[in-house]
C-alpha positions, -999 to +999 in steps of 0.1 A: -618-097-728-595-128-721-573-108-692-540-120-707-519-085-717-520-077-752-487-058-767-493-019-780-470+000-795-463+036-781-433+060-792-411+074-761-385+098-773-390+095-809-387+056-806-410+031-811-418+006-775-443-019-767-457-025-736-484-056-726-509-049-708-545-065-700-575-044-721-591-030-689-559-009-681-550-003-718-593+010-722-588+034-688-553+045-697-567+058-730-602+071-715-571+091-693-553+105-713-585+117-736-599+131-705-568+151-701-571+163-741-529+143-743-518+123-763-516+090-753-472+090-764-472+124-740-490+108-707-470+077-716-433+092-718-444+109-682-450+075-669-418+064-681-395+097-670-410+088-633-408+051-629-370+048-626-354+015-632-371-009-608-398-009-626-414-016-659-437+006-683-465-021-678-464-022-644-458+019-645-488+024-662-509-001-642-501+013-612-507+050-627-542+037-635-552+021-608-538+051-582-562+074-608-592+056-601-583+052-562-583+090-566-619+096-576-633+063-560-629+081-527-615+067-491-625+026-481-658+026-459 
């Protein structure tokens, strides 16, 4: 893994979007969404319906990833 953001394609809406993201979050956002028995396009156009326009999908979905994780990881020692 070379931690520069790779582009993958995801349809919102019925049209076809890219976002770049690094393979760690793109691995845990799909290990989410299969968790969750969604398709990845479903959890993805959720993302996007809640981030408003300050923000990017990319970073939408990092952020959605790593507040998942800081979920089940539990509070800092």
């Amino acid at each position: 893994m070379s931690g520069r953001p790779k582009k993958h394609s995801l349809t919102l809406k019925g049209h076809r979007t890219s976002v770049s993201l690094e393979d760690e979050f793109w691995q845990e956002f799909c290990r989410i969404a299969a968790s969750e028995k969604r398709p990845l396009n479903v959890l993805a156009a959720e993302i996007d319906a809640k981030r408003g326009t300050e923000m990017g999908l990319a970073s939408a979905i990092r952020l959605f990833v790593l507040r998942r994780l800081q979920a089940h990881a539990g509070p800092c020692p």
